[in-house]
Backbone as JSON, one array per atom type, in Angstrom:
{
  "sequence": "XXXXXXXXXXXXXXXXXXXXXXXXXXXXXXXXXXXXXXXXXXXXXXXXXXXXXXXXXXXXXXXXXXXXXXXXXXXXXXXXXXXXXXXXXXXXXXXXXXXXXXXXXXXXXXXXXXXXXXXXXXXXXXXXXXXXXXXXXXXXXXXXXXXXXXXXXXXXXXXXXXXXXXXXXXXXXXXXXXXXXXXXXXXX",
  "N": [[0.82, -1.19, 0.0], [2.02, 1.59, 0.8], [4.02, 1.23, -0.64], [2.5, 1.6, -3.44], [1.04, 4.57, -3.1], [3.57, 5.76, -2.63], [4.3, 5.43, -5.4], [2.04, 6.73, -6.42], [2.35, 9.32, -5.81], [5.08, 9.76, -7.2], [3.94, 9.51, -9.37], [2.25, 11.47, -10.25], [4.3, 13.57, -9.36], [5.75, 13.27, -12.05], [4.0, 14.3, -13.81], [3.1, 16.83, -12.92], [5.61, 17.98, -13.64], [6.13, 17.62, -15.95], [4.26, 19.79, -17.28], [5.11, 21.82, -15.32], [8.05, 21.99, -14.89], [10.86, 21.28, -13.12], [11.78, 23.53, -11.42], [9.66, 25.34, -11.09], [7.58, 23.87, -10.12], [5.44, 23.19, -7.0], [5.21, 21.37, -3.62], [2.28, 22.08, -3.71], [1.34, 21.75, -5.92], [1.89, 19.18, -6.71], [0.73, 18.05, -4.65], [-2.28, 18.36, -5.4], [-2.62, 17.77, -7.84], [-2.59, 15.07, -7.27], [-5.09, 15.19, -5.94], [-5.15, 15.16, -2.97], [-4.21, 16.31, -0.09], [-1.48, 18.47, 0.96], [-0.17, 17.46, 3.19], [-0.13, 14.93, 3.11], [1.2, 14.09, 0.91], [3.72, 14.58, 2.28], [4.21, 12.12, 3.74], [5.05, 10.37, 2.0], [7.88, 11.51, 0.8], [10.34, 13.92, 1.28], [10.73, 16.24, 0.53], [10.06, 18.53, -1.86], [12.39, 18.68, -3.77], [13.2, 15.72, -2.47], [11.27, 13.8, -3.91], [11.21, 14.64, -6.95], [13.95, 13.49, -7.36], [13.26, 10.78, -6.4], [11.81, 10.04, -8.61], [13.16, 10.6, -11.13], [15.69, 8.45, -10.39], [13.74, 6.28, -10.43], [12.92, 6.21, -12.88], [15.58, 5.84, -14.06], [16.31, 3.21, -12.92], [14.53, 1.61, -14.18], [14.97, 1.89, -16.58], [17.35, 0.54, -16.78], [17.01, -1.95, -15.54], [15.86, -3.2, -17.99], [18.15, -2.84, -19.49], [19.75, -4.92, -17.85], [18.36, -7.06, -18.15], [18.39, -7.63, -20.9], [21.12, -7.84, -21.51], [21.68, -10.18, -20.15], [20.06, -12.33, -21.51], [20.94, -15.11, -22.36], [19.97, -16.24, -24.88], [20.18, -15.22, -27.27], [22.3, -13.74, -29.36], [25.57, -12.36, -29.07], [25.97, -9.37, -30.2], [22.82, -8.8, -30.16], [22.23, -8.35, -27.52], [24.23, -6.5, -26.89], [23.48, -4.84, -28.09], [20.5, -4.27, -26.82], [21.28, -3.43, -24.31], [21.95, -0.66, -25.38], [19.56, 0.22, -27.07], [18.38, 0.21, -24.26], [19.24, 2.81, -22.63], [19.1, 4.56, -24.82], [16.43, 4.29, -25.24], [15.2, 5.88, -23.16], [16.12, 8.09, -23.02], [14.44, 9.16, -25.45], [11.9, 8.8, -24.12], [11.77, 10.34, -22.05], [12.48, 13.12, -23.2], [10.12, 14.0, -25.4], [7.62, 13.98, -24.5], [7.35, 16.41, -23.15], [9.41, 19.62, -23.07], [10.37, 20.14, -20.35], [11.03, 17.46, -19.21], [13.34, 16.63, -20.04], [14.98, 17.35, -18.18], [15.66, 15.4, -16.36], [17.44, 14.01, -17.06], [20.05, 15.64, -17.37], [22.86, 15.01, -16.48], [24.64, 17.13, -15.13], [23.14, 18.05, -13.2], [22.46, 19.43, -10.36], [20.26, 17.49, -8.91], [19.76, 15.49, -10.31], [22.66, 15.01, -10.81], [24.06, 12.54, -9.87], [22.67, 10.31, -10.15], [22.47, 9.86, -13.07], [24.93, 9.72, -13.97], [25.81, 7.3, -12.67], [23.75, 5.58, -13.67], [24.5, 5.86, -16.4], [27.31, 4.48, -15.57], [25.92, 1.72, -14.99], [25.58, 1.22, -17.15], [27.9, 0.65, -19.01], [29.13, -1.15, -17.22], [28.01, -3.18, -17.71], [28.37, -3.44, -20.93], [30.98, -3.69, -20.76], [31.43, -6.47, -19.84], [29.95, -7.81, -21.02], [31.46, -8.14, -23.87], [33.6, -8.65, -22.62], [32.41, -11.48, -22.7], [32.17, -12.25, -24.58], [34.58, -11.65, -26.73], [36.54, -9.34, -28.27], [38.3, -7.83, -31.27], [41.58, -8.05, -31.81], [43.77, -5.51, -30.26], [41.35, -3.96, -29.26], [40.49, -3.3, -26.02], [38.08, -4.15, -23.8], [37.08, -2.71, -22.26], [37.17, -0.36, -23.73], [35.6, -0.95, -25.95], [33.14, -0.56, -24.8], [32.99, 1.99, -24.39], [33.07, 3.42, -26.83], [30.51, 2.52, -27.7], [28.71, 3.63, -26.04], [29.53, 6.14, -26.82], [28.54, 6.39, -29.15], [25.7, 5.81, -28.7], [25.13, 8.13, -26.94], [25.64, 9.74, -29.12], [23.35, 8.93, -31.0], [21.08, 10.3, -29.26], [21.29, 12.96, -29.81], [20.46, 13.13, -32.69], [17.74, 13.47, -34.58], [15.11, 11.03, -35.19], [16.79, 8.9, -33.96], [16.43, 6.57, -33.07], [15.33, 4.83, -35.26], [17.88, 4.81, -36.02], [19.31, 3.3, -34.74], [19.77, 0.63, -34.9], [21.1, 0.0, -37.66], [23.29, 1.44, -36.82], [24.88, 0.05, -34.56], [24.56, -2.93, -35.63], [27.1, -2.11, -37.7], [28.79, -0.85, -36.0], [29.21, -3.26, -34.67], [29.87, -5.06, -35.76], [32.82, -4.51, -36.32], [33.42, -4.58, -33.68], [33.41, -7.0, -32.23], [34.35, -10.34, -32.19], [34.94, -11.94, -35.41], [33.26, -14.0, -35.88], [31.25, -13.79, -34.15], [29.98, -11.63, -34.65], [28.38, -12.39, -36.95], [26.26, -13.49, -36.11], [23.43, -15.0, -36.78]],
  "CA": [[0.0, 0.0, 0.0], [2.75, 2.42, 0.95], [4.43, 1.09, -1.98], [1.76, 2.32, -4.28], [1.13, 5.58, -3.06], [5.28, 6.76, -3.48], [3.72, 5.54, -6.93], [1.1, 7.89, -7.12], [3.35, 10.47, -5.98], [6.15, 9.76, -8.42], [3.33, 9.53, -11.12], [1.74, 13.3, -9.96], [5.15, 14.62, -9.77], [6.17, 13.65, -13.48], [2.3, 15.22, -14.17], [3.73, 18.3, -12.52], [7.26, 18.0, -14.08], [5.7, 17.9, -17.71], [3.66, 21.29, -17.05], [5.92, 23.16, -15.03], [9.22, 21.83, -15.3], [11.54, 20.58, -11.91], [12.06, 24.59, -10.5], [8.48, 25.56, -11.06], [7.04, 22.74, -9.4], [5.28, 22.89, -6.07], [4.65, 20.43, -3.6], [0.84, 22.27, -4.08], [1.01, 21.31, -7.4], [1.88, 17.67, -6.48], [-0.75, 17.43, -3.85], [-3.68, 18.98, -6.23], [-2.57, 16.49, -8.78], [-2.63, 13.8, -6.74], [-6.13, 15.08, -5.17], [-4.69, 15.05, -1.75], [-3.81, 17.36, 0.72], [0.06, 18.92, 0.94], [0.94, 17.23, 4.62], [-0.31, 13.67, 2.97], [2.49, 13.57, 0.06], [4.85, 14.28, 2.99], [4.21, 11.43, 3.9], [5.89, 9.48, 0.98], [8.98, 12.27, 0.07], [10.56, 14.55, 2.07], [10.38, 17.71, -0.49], [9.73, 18.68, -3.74], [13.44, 17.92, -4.44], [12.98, 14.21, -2.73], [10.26, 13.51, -5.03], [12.08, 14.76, -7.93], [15.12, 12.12, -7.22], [13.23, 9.08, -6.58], [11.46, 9.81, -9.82], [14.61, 10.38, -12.01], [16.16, 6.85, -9.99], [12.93, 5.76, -10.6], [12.79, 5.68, -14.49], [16.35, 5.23, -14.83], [15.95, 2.05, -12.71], [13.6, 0.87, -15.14], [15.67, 1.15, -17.63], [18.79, -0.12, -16.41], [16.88, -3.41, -15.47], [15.74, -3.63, -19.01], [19.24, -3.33, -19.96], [20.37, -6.02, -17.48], [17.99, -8.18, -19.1], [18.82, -7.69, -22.37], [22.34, -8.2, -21.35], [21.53, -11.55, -19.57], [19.48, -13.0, -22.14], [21.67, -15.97, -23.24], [19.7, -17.23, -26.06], [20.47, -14.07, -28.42], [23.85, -13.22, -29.57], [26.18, -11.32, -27.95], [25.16, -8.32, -30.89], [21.82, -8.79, -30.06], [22.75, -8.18, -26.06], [24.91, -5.03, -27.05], [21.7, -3.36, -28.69], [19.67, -4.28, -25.98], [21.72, -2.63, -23.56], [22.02, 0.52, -25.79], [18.18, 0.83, -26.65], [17.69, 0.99, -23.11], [19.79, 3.99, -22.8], [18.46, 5.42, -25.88], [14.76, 4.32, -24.95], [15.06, 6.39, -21.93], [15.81, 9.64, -23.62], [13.41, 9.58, -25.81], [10.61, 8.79, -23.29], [11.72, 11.99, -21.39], [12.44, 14.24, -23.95], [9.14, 13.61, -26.29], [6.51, 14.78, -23.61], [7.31, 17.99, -22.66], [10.74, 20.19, -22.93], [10.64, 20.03, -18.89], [11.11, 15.7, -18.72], [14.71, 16.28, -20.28], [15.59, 18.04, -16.89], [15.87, 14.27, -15.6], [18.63, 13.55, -17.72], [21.0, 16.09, -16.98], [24.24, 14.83, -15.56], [24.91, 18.03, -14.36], [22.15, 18.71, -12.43], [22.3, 19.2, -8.63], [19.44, 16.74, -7.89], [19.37, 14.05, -11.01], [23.43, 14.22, -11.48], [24.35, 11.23, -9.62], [21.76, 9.47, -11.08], [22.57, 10.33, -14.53], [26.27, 9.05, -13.98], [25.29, 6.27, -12.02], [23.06, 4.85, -14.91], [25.75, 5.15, -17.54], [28.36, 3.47, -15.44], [26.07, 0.55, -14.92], [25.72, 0.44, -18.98], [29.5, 0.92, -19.22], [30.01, -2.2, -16.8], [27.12, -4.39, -18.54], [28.77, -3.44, -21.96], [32.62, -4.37, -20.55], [30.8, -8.19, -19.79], [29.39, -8.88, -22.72], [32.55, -7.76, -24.44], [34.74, -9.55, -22.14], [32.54, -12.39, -22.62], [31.9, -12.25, -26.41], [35.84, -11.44, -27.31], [37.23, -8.2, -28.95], [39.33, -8.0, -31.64], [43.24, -7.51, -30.98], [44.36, -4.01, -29.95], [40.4, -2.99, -28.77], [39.94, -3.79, -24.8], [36.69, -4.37, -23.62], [36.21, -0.96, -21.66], [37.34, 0.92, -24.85], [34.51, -1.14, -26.62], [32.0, -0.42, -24.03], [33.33, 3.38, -24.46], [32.44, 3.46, -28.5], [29.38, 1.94, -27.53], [28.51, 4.24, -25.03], [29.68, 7.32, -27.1], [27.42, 5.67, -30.18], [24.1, 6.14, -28.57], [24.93, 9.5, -26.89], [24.89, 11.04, -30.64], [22.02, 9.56, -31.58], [20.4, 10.73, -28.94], [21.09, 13.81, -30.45], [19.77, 13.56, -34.09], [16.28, 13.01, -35.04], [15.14, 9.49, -35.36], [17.81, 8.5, -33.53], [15.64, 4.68, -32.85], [15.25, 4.56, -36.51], [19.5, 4.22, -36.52], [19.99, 2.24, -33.34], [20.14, -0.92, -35.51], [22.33, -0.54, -38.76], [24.58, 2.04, -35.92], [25.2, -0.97, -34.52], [25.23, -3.13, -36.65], [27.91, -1.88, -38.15], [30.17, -1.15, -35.1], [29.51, -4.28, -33.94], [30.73, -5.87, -37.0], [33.87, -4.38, -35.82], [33.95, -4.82, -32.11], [32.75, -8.75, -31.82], [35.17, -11.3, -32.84], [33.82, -11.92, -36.57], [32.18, -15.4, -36.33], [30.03, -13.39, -33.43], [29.01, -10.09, -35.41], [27.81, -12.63, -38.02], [25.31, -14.15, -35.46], [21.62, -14.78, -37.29]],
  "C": [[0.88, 1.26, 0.0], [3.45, 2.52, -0.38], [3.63, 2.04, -3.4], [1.22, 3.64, -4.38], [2.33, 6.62, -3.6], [4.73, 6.52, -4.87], [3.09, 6.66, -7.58], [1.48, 9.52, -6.68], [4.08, 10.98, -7.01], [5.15, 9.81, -9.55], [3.0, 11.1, -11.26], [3.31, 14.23, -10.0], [5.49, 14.48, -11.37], [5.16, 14.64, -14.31], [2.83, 16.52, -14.19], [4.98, 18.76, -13.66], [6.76, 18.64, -15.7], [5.02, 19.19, -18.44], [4.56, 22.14, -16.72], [7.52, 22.89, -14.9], [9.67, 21.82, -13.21], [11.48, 22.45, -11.0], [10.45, 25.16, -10.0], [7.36, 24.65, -10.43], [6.72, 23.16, -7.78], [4.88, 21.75, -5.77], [2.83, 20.36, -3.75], [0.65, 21.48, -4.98], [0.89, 19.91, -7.39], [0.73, 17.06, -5.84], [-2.36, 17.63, -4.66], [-3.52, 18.16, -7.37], [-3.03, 15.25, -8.51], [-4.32, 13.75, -6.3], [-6.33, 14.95, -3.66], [-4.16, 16.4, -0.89], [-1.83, 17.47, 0.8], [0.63, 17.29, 1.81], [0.97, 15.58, 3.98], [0.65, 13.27, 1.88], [3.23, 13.89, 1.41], [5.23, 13.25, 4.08], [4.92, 10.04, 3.58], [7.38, 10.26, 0.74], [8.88, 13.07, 1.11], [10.37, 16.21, 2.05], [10.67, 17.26, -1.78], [11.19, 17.7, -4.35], [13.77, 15.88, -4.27], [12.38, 13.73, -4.21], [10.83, 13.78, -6.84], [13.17, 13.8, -7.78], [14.81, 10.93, -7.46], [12.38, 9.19, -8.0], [12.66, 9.92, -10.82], [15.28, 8.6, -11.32], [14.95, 6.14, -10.65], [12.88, 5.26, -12.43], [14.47, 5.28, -15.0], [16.62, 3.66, -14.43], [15.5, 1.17, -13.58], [14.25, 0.64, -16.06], [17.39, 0.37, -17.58], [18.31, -1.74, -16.37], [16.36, -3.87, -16.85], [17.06, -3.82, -19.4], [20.06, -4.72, -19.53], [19.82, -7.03, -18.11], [17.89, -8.45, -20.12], [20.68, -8.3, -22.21], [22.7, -9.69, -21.12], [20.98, -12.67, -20.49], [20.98, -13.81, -22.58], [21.24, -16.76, -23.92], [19.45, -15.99, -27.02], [21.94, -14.36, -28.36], [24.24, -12.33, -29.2], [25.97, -9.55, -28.7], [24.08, -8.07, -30.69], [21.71, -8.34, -28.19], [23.25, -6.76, -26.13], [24.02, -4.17, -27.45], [21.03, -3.27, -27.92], [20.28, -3.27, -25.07], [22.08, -1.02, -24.28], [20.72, 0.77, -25.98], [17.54, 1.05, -25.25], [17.75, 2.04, -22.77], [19.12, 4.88, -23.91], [17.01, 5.52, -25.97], [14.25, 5.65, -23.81], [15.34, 7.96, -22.23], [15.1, 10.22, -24.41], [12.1, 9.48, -25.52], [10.67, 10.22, -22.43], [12.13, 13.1, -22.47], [10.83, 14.56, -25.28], [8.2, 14.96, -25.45], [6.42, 16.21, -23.53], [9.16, 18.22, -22.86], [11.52, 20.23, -21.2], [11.63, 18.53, -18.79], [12.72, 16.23, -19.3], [15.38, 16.88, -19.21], [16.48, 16.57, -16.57], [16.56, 13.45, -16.09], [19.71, 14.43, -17.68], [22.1, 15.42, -16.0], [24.56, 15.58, -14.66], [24.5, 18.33, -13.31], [22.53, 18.28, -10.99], [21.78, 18.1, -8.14], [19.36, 15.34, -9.16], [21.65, 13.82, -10.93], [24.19, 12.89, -11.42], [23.96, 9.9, -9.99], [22.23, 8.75, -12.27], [24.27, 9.19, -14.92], [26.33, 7.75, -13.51], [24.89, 5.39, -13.19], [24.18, 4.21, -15.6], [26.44, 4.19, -16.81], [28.24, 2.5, -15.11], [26.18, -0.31, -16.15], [26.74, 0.28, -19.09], [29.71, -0.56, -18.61], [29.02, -3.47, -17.03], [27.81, -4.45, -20.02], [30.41, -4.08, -21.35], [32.06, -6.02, -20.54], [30.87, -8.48, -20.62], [30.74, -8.81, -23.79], [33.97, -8.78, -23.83], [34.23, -10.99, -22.71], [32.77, -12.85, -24.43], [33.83, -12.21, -26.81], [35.81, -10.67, -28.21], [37.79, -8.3, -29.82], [40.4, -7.82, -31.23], [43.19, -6.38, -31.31], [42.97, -3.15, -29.25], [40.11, -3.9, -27.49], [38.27, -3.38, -24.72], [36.1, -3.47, -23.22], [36.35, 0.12, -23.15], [36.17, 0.64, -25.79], [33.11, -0.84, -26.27], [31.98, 1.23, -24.36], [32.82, 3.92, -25.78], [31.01, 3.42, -28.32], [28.04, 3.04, -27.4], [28.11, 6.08, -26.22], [28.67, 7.55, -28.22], [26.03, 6.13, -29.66], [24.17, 7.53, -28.12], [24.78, 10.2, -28.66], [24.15, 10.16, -31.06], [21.14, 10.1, -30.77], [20.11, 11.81, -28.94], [20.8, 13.83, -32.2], [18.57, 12.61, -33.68], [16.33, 11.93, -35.54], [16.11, 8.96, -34.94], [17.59, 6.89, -33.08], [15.92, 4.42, -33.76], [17.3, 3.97, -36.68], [20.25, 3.43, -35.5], [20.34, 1.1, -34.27], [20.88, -0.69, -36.08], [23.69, 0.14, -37.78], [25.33, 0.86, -35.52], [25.28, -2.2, -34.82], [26.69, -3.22, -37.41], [29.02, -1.39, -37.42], [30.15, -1.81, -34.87], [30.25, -5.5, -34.6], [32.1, -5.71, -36.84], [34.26, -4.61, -34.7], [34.29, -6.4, -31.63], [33.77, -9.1, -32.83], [34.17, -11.28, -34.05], [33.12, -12.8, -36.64], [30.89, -14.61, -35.14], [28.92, -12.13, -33.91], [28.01, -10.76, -36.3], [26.62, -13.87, -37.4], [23.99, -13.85, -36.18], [21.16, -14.04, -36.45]]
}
């Protein structure tokens, strides 16, 4: 029950978030979303800025465990594992940037209240991509963090151009044709 309320918190603050963006945000706004009185969200979050945190953890959670399980799957190929763990990353910026110009707050690195987050995330993709890389095998002269690093650097630009889903596949694809020993790039 408690459980599901921080829910309907975290759901009323993204509500909020998408309207008025992370500074503009009261907890009014949260509680009149929710249909509830102020003192009863402080019940679940401590302030506005709580509530803002566990929702940023909150969705990048989500997608981190999609990535682990894309990572884990061992009845794909280890190419098919390396995409997984990059569309999660790349799923996750274009679920917050779409909605509103506010939701890309909760991807800032920088930021005071998401950037630990933000860094956090990547460096569990960074040490799900070194695995699969260690386990899959590299070519000679590219270590496994430098492949995770390409990888890595790969989805950040598309997550700057348009359609950037639309090129997740041949992108990789076609680095992976280079990264993965060759009998593994050429996995059905």
């Amino acid at each position: 029950m408690v459980a599901d309320r921080l829910e309907e918190v975290l759901d009323a603050t993204y509500s909020c978030l998408t309207r008025y963006g992370v500074r503009r945000t009261t907890m009014d706004d949260i509680a009149t979303t929710m249909g509830v009185s102020r003192s009863a969200v402080y019940q679940y979050v401590r302030s506005k800025d709580d509530a803002f945190r566990q929702l940023a953890a909150r969705l990048h959670d989500q997608a981190l465990a999609r990535a682990r399980q894309a990572a884990a799957d061992q009845d794909v190929p280890h190419a098919d594992r390396v995409r997984g763990v990059l569309a999660a990353k790349l799923d996750l910026v274009l679920q917050l940037s779409g909605p509103s110009p506010h939701t890309a707050e909760l991807l800032d690195a920088k930021a005071r209240l998401f950037g630990g987050i933000c860094t956090a995330f990547t460096g569990d993709l960074r040490h799900l991509l070194i695995g699969l890389f260690r386990e899959a095998g590299a070519p000679d002269g590219v270590e496994p963090t430098d492949a995770a690093d390409i990888c890595i650097a790969l989805v950040i630009g598309l997550e700057a151009v348009p359609a950037g889903e639309r090129l997740l596949e041949p992108s990789t694809r076609a680095l992976l044709a280079g990264l993965l020993d060759p009998p593994l790039a050429a996995d059905p």
